[in-house]
N, CA, C and O atoms as a Tripos MOL2 file, in Angstrom:
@<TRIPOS>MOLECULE
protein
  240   239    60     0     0
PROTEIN
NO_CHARGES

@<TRIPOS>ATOM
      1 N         -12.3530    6.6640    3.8440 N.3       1 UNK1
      2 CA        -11.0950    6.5530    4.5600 C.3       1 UNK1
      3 C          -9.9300    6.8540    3.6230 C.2       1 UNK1
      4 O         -10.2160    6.8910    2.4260 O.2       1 UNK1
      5 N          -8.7100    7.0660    3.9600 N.am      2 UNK2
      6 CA         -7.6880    7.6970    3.4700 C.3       2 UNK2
      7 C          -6.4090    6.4920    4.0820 C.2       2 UNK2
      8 O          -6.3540    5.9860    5.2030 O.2       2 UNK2
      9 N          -5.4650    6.2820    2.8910 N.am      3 UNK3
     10 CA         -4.5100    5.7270    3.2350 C.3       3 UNK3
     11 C          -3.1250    6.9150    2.9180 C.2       3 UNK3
     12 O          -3.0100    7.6970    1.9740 O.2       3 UNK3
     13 N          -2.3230    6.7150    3.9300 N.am      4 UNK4
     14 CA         -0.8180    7.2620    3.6270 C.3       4 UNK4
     15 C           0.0560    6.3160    3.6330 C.2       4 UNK4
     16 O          -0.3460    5.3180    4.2310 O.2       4 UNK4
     17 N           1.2950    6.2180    3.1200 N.am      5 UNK5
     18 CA          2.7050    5.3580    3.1800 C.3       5 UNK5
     19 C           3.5270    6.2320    3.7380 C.2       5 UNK5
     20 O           3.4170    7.3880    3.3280 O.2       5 UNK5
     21 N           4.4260    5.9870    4.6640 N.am      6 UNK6
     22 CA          5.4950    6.7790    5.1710 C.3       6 UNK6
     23 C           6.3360    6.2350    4.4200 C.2       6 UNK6
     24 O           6.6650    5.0530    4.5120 O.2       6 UNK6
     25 N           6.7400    6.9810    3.6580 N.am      7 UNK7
     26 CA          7.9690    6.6180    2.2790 C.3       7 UNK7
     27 C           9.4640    6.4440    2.8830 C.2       7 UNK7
     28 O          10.4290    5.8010    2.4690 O.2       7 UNK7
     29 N           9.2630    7.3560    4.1480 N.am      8 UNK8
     30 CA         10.7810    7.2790    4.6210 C.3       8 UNK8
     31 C          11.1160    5.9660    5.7000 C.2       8 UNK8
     32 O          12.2200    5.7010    6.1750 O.2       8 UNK8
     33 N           9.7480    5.1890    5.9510 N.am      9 UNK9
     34 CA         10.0020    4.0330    6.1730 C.3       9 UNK9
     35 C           9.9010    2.4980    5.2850 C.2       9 UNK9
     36 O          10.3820    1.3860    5.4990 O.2       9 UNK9
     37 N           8.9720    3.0960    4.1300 N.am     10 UNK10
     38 CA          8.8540    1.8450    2.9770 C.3      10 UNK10
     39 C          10.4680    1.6750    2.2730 C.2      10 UNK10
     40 O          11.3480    2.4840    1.9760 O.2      10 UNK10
     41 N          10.3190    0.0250    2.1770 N.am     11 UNK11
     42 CA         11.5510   -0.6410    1.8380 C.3      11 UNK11
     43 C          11.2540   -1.3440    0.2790 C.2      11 UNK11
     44 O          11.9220   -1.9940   -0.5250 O.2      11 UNK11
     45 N          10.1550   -0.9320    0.3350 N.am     12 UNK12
     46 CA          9.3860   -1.8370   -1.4410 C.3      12 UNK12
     47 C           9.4590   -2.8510   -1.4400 C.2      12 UNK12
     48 O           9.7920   -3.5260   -2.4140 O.2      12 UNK12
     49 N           9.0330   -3.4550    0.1610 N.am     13 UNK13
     50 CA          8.9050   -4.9810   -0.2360 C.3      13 UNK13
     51 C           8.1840   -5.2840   -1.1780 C.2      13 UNK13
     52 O           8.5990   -6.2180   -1.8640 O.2      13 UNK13
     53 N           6.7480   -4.5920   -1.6150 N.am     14 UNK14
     54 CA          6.0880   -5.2760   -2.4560 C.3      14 UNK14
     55 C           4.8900   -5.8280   -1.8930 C.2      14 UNK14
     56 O           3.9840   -6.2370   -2.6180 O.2      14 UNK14
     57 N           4.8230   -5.8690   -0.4100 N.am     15 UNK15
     58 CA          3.6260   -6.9770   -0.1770 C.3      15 UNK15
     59 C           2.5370   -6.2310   -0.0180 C.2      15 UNK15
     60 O           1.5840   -6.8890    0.4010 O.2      15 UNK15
     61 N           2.2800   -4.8770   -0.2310 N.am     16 UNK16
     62 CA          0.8340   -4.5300   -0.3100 C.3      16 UNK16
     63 C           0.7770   -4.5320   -1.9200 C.2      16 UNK16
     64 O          -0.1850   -3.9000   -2.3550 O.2      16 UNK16
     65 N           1.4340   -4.9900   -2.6850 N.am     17 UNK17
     66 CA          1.0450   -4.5540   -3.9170 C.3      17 UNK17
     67 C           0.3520   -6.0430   -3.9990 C.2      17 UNK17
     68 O          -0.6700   -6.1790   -4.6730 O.2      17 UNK17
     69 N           1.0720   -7.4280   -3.1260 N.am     18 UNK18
     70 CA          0.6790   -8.6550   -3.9990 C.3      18 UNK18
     71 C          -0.8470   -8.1960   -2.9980 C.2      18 UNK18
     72 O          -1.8330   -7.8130   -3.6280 O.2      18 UNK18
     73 N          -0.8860   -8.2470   -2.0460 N.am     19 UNK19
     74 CA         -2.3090   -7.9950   -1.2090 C.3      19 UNK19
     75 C          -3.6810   -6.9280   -1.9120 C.2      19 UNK19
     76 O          -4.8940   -7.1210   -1.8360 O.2      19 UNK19
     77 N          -3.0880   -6.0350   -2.4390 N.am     20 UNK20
     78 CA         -4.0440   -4.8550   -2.7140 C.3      20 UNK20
     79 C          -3.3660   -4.0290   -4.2920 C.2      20 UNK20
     80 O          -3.0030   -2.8630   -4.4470 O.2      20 UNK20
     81 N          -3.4000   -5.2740   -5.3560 N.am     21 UNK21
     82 CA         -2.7980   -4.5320   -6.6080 C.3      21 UNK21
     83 C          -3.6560   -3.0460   -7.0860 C.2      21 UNK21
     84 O          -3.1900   -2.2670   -7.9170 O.2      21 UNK21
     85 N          -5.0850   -2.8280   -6.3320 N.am     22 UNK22
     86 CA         -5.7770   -2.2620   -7.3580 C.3      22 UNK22
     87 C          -5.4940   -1.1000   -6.5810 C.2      22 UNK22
     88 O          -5.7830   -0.0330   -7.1240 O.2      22 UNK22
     89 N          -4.8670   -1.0390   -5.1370 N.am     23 UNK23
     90 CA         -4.5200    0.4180   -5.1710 C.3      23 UNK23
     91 C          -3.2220    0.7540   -5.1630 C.2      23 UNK23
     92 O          -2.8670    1.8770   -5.5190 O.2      23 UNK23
     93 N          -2.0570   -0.5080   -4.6140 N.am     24 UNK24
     94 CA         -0.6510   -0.3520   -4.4220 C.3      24 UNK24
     95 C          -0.2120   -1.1370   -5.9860 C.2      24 UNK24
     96 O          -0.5980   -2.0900   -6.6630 O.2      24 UNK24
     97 N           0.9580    0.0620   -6.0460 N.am     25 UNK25
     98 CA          1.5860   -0.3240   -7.7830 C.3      25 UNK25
     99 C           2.7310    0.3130   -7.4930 C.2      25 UNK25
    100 O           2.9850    1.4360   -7.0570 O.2      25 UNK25
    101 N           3.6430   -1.0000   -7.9530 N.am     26 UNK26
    102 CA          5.4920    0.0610   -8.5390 C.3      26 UNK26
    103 C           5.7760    0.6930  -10.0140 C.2      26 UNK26
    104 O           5.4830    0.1990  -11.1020 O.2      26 UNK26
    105 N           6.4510    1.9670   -9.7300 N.am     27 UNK27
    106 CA          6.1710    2.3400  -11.1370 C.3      27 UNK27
    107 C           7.5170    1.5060  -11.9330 C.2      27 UNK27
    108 O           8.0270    0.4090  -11.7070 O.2      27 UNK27
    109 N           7.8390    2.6580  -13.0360 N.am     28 UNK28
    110 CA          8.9990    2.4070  -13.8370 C.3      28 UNK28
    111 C          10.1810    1.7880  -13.2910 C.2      28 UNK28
    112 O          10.8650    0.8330  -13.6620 O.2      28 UNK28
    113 N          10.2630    2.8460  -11.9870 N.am     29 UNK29
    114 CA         11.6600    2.8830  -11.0730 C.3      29 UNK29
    115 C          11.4040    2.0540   -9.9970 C.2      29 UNK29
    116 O          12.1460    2.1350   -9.0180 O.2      29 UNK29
    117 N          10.5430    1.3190  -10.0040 N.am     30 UNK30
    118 CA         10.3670    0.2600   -8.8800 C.3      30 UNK30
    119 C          10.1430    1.1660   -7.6190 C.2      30 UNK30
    120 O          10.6400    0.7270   -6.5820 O.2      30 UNK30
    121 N           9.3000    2.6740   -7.5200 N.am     31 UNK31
    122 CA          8.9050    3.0060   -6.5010 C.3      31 UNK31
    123 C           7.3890    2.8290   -6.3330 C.2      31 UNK31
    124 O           6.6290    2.5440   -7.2590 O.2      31 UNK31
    125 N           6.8480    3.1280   -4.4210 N.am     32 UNK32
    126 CA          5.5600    2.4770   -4.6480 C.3      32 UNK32
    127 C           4.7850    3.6870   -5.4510 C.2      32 UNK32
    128 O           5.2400    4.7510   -5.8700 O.2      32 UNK32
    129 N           3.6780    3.2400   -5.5070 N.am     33 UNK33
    130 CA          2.8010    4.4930   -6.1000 C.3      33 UNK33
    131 C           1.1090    4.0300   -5.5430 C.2      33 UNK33
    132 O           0.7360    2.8710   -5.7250 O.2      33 UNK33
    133 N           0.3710    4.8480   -5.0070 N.am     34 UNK34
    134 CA         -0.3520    4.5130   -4.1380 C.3      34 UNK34
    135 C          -1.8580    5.2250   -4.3550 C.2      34 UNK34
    136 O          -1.7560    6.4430   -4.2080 O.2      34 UNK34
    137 N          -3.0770    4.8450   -4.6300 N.am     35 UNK35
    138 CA         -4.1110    5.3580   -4.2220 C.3      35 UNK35
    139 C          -4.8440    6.3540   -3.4500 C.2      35 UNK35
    140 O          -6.0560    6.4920   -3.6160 O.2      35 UNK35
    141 N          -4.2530    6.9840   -2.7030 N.am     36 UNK36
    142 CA         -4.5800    8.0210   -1.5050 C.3      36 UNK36
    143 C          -6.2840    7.3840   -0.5860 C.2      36 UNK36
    144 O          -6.5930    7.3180    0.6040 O.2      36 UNK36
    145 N          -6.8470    7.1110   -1.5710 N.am     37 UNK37
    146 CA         -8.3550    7.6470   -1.4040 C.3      37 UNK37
    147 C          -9.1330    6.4190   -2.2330 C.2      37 UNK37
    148 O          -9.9900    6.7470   -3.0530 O.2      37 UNK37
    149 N          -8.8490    5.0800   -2.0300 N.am     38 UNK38
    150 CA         -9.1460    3.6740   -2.6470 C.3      38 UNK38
    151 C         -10.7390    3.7680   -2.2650 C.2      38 UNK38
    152 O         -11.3200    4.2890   -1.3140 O.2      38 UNK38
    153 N         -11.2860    2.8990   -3.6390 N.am     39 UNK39
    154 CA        -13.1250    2.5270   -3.2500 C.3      39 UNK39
    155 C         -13.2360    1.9760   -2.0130 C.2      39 UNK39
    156 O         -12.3240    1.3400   -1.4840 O.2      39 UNK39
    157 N         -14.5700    2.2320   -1.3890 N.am     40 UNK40
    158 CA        -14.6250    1.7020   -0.1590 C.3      40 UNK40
    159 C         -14.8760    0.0290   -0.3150 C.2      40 UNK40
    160 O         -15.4480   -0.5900    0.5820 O.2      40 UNK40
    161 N         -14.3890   -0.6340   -1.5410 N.am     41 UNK41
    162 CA        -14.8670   -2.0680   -1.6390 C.3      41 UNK41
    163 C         -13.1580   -2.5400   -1.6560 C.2      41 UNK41
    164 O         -12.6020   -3.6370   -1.6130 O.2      41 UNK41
    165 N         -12.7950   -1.5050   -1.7180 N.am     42 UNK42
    166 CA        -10.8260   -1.7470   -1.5900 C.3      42 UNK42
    167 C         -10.7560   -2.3720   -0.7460 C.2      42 UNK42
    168 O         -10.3820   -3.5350   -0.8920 O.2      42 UNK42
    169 N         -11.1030   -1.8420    0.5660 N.am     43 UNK43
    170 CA        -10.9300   -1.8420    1.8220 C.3      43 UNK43
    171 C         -10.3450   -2.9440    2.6850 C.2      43 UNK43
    172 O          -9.2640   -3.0470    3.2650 O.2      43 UNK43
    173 N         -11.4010   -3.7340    2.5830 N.am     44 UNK44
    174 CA        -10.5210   -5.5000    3.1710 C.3      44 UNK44
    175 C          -8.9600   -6.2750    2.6820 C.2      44 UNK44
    176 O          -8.3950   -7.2620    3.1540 O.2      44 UNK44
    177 N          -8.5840   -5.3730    1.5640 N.am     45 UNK45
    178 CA         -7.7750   -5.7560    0.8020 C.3      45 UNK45
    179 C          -6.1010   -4.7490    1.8070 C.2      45 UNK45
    180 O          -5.0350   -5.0310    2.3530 O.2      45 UNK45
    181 N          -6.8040   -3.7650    1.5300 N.am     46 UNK46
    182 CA         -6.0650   -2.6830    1.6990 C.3      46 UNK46
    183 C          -5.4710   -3.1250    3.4020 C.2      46 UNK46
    184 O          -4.3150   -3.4340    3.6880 O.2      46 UNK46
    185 N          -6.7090   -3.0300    4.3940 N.am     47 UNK47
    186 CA         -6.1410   -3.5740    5.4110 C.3      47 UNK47
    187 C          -5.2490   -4.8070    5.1860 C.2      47 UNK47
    188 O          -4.2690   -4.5640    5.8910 O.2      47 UNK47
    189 N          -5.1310   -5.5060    4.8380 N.am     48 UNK48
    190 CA         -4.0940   -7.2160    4.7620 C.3      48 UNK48
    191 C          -3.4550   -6.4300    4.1420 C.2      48 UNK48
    192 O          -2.2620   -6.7240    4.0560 O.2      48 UNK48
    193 N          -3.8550   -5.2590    3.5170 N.am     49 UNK49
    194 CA         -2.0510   -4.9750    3.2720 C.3      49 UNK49
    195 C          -1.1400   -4.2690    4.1470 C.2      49 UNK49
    196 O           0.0890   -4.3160    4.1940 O.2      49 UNK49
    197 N          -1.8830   -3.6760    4.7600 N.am     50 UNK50
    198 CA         -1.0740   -2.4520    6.0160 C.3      50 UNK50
    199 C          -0.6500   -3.8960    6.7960 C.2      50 UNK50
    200 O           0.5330   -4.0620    7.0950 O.2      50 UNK50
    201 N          -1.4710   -4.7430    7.0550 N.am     51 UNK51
    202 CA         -0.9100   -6.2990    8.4660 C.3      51 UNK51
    203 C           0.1220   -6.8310    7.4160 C.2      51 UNK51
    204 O           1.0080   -7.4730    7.9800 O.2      51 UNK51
    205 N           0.2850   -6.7520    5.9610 N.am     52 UNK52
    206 CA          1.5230   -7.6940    5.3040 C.3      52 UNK52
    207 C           2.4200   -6.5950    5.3170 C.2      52 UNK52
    208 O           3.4710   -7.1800    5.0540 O.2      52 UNK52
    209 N           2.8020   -5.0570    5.4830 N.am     53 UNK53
    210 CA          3.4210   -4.4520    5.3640 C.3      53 UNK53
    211 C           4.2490   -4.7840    6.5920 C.2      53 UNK53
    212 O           3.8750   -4.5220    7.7360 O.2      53 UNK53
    213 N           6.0090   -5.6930    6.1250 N.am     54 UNK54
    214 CA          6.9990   -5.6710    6.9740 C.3      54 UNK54
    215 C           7.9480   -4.6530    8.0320 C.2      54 UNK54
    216 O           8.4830   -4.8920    9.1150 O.2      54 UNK54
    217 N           7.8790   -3.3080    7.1090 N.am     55 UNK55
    218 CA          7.9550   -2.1330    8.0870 C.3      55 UNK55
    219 C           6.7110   -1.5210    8.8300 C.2      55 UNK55
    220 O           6.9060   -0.5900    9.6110 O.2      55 UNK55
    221 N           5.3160   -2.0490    8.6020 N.am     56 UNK56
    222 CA          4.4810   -1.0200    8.8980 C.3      56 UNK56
    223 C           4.5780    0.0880    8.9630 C.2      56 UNK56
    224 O           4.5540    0.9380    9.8530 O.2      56 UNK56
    225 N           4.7610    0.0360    7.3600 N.am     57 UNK57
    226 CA          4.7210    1.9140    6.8490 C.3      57 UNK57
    227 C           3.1360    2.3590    6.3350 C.2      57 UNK57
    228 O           2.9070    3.4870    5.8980 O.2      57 UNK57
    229 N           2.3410    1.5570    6.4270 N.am     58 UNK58
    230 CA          1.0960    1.9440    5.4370 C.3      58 UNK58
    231 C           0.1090    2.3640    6.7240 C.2      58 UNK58
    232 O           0.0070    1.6090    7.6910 O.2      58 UNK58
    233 N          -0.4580    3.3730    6.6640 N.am     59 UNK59
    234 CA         -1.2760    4.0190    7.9550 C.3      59 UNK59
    235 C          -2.5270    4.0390    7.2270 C.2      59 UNK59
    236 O          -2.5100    4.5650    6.1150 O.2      59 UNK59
    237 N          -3.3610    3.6650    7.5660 N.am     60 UNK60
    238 CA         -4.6250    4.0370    7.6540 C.3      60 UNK60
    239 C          -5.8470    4.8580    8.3530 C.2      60 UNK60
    240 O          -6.9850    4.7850    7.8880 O.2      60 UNK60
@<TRIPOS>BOND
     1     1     2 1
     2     2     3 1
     3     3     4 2
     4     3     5 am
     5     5     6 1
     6     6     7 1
     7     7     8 2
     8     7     9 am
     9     9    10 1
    10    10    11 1
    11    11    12 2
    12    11    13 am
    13    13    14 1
    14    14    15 1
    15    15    16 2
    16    15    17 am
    17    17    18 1
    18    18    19 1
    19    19    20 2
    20    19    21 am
    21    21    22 1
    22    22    23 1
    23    23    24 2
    24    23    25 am
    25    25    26 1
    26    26    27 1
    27    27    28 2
    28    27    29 am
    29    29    30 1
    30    30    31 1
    31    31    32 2
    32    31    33 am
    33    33    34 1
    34    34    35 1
    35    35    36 2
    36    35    37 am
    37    37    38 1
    38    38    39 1
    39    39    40 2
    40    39    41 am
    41    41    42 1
    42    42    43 1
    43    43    44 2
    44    43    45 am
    45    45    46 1
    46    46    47 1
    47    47    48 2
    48    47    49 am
    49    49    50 1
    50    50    51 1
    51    51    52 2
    52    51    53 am
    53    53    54 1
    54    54    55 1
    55    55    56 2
    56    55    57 am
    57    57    58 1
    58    58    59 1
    59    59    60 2
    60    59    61 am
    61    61    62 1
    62    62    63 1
    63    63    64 2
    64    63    65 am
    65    65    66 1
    66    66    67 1
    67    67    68 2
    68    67    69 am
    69    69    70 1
    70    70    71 1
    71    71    72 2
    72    71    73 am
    73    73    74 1
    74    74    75 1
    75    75    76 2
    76    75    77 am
    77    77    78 1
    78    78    79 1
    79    79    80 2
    80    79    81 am
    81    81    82 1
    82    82    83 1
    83    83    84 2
    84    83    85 am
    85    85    86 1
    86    86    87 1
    87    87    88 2
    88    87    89 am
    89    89    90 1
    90    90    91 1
    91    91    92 2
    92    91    93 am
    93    93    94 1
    94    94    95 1
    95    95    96 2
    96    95    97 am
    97    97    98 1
    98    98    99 1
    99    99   100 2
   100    99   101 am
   101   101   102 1
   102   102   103 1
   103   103   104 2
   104   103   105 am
   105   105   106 1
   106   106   107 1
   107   107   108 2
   108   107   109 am
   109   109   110 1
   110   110   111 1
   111   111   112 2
   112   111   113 am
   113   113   114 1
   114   114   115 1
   115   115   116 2
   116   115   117 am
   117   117   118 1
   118   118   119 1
   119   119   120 2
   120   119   121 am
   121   121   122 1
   122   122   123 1
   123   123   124 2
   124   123   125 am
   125   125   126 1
   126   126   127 1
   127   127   128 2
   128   127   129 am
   129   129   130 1
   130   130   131 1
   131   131   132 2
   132   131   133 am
   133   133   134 1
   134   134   135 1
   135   135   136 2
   136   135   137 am
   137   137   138 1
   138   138   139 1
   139   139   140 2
   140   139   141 am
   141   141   142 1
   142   142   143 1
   143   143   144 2
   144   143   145 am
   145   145   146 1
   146   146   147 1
   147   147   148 2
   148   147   149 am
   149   149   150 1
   150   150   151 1
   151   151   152 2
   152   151   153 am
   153   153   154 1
   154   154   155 1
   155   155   156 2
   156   155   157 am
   157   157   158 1
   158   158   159 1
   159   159   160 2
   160   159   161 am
   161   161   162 1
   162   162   163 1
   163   163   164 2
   164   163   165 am
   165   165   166 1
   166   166   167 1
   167   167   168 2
   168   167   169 am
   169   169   170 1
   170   170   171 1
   171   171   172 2
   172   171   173 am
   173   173   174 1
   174   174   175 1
   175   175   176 2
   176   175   177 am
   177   177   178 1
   178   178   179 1
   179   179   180 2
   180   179   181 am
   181   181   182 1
   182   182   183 1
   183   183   184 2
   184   183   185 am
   185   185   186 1
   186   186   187 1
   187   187   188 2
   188   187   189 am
   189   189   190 1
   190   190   191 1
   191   191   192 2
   192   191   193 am
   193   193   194 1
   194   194   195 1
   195   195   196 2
   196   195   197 am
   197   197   198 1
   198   198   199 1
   199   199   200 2
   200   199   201 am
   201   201   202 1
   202   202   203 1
   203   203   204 2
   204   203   205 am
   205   205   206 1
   206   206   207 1
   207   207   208 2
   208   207   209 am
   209   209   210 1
   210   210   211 1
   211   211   212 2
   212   211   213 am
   213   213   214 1
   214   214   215 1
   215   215   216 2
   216   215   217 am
   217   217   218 1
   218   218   219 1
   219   219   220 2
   220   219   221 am
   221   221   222 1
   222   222   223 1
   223   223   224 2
   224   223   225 am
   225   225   226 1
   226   226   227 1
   227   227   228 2
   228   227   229 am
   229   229   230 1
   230   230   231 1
   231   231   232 2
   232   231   233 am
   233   233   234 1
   234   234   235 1
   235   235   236 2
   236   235   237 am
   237   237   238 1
   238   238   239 1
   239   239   240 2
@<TRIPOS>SUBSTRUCTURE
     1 UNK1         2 RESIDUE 1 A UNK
     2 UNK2         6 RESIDUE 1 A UNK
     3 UNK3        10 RESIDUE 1 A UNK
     4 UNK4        14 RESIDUE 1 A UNK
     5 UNK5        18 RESIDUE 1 A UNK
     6 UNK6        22 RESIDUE 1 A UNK
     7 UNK7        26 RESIDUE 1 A UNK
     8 UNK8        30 RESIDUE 1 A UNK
     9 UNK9        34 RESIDUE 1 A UNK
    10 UNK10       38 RESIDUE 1 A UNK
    11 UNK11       42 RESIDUE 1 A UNK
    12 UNK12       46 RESIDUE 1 A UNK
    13 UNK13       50 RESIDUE 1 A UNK
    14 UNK14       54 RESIDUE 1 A UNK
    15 UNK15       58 RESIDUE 1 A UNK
    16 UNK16       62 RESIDUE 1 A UNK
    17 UNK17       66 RESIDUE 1 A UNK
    18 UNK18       70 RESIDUE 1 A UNK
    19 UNK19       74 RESIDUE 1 A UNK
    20 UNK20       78 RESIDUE 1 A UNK
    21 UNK21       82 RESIDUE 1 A UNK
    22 UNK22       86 RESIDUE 1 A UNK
    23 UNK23       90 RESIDUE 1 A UNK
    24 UNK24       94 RESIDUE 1 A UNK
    25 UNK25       98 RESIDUE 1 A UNK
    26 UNK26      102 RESIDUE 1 A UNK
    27 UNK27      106 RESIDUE 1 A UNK
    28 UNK28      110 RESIDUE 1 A UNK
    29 UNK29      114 RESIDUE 1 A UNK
    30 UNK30      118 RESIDUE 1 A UNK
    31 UNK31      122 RESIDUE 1 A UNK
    32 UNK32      126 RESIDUE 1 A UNK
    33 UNK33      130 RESIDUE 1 A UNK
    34 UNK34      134 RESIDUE 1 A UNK
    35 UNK35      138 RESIDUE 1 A UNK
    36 UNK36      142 RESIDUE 1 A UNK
    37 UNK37      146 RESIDUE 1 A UNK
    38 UNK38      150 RESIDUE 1 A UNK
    39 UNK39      154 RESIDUE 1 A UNK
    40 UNK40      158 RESIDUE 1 A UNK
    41 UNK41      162 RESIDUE 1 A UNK
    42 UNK42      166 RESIDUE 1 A UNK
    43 UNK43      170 RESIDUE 1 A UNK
    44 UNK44      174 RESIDUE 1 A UNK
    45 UNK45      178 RESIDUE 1 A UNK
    46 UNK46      182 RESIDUE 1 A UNK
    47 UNK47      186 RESIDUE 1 A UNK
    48 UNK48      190 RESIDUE 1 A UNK
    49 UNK49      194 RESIDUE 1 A UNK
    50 UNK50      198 RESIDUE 1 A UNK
    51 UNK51      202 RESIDUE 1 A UNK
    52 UNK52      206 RESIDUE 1 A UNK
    53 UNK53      210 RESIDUE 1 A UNK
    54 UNK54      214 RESIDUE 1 A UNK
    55 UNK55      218 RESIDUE 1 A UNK
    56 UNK56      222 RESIDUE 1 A UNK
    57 UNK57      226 RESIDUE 1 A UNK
    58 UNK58      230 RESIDUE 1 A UNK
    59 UNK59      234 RESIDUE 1 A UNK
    60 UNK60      238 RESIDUE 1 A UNK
């Protein structure tokens, strides 16, 4: 499976990063930076993060 972020709706809350650090990360500039293509053991993680994402910008 494949994840996207619609960037032009992410606000950087942050909450897929506390949910799913090993694929969501802010860089230098406090933008997200994202996995595309996470292990399939990501997965359970990754979802609670798209349901903690406050804009529901994270598509799966």
């Amino acid at each position: 499976m494949r994840v996207r972020v619609d960037m032009t709706l992410c606000q950087t809350h942050a909450q897929c990063v506390f949910a799913a650090p090993e694929v969501f990360t802010l860089d230098d500039n406090d933008e997200l930076v994202y996995d595309a293509a996470p292990a399939d053991a990501s997965w359970p993680a990754v979802e609670q993060a798209a349901r903690a994402c406050p804009v529901q910008a994270i598509i799966l």
